[in-house]
Steps between C-alpha positions, in 0.01 A plus 500: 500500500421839713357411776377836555300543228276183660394714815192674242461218220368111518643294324260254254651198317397255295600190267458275212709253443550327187573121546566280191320177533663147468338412212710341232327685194371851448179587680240492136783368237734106522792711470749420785465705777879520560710843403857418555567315140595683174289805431144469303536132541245425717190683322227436217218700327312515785770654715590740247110600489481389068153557377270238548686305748279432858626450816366194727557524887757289666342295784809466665501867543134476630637226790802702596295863519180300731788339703670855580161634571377239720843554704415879495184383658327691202176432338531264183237670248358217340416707172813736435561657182747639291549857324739667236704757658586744257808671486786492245858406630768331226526168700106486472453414181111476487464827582322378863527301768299201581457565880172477744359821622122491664471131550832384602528120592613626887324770725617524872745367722746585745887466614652492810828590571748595799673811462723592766339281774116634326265325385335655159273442300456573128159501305472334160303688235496264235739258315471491142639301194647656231808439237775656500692715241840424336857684537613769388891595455627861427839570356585789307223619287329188455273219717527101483234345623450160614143334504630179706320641819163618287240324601621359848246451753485758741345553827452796656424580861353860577470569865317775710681843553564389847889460564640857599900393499721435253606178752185357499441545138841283469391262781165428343645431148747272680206296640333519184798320341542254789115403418546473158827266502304274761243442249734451184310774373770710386858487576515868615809560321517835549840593276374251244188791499266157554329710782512863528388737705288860366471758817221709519543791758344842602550776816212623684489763745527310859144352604297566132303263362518614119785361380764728311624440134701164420770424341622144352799340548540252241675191485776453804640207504669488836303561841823701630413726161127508633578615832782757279249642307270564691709698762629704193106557355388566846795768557422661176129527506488626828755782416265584187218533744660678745608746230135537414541300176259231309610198516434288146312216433766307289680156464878554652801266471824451771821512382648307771909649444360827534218452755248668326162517345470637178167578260395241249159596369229655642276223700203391326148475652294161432262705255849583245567117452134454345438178641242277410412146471744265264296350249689257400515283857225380702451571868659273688248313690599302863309271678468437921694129434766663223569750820538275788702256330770741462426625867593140600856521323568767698812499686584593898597856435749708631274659793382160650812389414679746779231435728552131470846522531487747865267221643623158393922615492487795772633738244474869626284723240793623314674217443188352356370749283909478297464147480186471370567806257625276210326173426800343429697620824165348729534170394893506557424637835273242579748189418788659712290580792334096498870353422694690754207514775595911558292688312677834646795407396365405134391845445742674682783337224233613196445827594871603591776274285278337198322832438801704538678277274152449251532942504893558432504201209164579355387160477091381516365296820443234240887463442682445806722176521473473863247209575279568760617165652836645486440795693269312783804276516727768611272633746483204652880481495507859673211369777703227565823615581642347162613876336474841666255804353822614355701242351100428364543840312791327325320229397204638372752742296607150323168364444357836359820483234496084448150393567696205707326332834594684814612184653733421223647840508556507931682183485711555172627830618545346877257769622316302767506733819785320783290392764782275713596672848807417468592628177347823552687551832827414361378814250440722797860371706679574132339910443528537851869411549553712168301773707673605875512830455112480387449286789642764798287795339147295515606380812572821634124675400529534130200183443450626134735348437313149508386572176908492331530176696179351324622663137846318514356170612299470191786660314675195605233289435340608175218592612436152573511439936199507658358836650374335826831332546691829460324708773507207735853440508602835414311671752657217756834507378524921564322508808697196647 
């Protein structure tokens, strides 16, 4: 992005996100709400919009959408409604969408979020059910299309314009998805497309209120493509403006190997999809005890979480706003830190080795082999003298690959760190007597030399002697 351009233009972002919801069947039809089978297996008549056939609302849908909202700390309309959304796409085979558009089921709400030592905050406009359309496939001169995903609940979640970076766009959509996998309400598979992400964004001259012309991002499926895109859109409308051009008011996609945004259709006001009430579904009507009973289900979430975690395990800030950032990886977190009694330590290993190793092999939280009793265990072999930090690096290489206990694997491999005096100062006598020349230059003012000393005793030792040990008779042993 050119930076320059940002000294006469603000910036003014917003987002929906699309999250499927983890109900087993469609959101108004039985049909299983699952995708990745055959294609057009997973459909019926009312999917495919036949004459005659009526939708009925999933309730499921209705408990995952007032969960997300009360999490959102939005308001849970008692009455909401739902509208036809008229437009014509070839995966949409009514002809309309059955979406929500002046009485949505959420209104309100806010996230928090940390970006770059900041706290934000994001405002919710609404959150609002809807289904979602089927798949398209171009090759050639002809279109497959796959109504598996018609029909799938969707919720989306429309904030404010009030984010004016493209890396707190990507933050907030990361918390989003951190909220939404703590409540099982979606799996926020983003490459799967079960949550996407639609940017809205506009330039204003610096310190206007009128906001300038937007333009819509649609469907990223990769916050590093969010914060990508929006650097590109931001570069280019700003050069159209400076230029004294109009910017458009269309819907734009990224092509993420060229790292640009290119025009899909112009963008459509409300007033162009027709909308008005579906006549085949009743509103759907909540009551004060249907509400707070799924209030009570609700889970610690990731923000108390971290908070919780600085007070009770003396985690700094950072360290517990990553390990609270996947459900999956808190609770891990929270079993290493009570078995091995260092909570440092605990996330100190997460954050570096198991994350580095969870990023190069592309493998899910959810699928690690190492126990979390494992792990503990060999912290508590490192605290107590048992291993070093780096023949530790060893063995946590062998438990990422096996899965096996940490214990098994130190005393299997003979790994446990040599803690006898006397065999690590007949180590010392052996590289020193191998070292005279060595010995005459340190002696005579060259001390860097300490550190070759140190680097051929655990040569000679596999890694294995004791640290402490080392400098005490080293440091002895040279000066004597």
């Amino acid at each position: 992005m050119s930076k320059p351009y940002l000294e006469n233009w603000d910036v003014v972002i917003g987002l929906e996100i699309h999250a499927q919801l983890a109900s087993q069947t469609k959101i108004f039809a039985g049909d299983s709400a699952t995708y990745s089978e055959q294609p057009n297996q997973n459909i019926s008549t009312v999917t495919l919009g036949m004459p005659g056939a009526l939708p009925v609302i999933n309730e499921k849908a209705i408990e995952l959408s007032v969960k997300m909202g009360l999490a959102l700390g939005s308001e849970i309309r008692k009455k909401s409604v739902f509208s036809r959304k008229h437009y014509f796409y070839p995966d949409l085979p009514k002809g309309y969408q059955i979406s929500q558009f002046d009485l949505p089921i959420c209104e309100g709400g806010e996230v928090e979020f940390f970006v770059d030592g900041e706290l934000k905050k994001v405002r919710i406009e609404r959150a609002h059910m809807e289904e979602d359309a089927g798949k398209s496939t171009h090759r050639g001169g002809y279109s497959l299309i796959d109504y598996n995903r018609a029909g799938v609940p969707l919720l989306e979640i429309v904030t404010k314009p009030d984010m004016t970076s493209p890396k707190e766009a990507a933050e907030y959509a990361r918390t989003v998805r951190s909220i939404l996998r703590y409540l099982e309400v979606c799996d926020g598979n983003l490459e799967e497309g079960s949550m996407r992400c639609d940017c809205n964004i506009s330039l204003k001259p610096k310190g206007a209120k009128e906001l300038g012309i937007r333009t819509e991002l649609k469907n990223i499926n990769s916050f590093r493509f969010v914060e990508k895109a929006l650097e590109f859109e931001i570069s280019r409308q700003a050069a159209l403006l400076e230029a004294g051009e109009k910017i458009l008011q269309e819907t734009r996609l990224y092509d993420s190997t060229k790292n640009k945004t290119f025009s899909m259709r112009a963008k459509e006001d409300a007033m162009d999809y027709r909308y008005f009430p579906e006549p085949d579904l009743l509103p759907a009507e909540l009551t004060d005890e249907y509400i707070q009973k799924i209030r009570e289900t609700l889970p610690e979430l990731p923000k108390a979480k971290a908070e919780r975690f600085q007070k009770e395990y003396g985690l700094p800030e950072y360290d517990s706003l990553v390990m609270t950032s996947d459900k999956a990886m808190s609770i891990y977190f929270e079993e290493v830190a009570k078995l091995s009694e260092n909570s440092k330590a605990a996330s100190n290993w997460i954050m570096g080795e198991l994350l580095k190793n969870l990023k190069e092999d592309k493998v899910e939280f959810e699928d690690i082999k190492i126990e979390a009793a494992s792990l503990a265990a060999m912290i508590k072999m490192i605290d107590s003298g048992e291993i070093s930090g780096k023949i530790a690096k060893q063995v946590f290489l062998e438990m990422w690959k096996t899965g096996e206990d940490s214990s098994k694997i130190v005393k299997s491999k003979g790994l446990a760190q040599i803690s006898d005096p006397k065999i690590v100062e007949d180590i010392i006598d052996k590289v020193l007597a191998a070292s005279p020349g060595q010995i005459e230059q340190y002696r005579s003012g060259k001390s860097n030399l300490y550190g070759f000393f140190v680097g051929q005793v655990m040569k000679e030792s596999r890694g294995q002697a004791n640290p402490a040990l080392i400098n005490k008779f080293l440091k002895e042993k040279l000066e004597s």
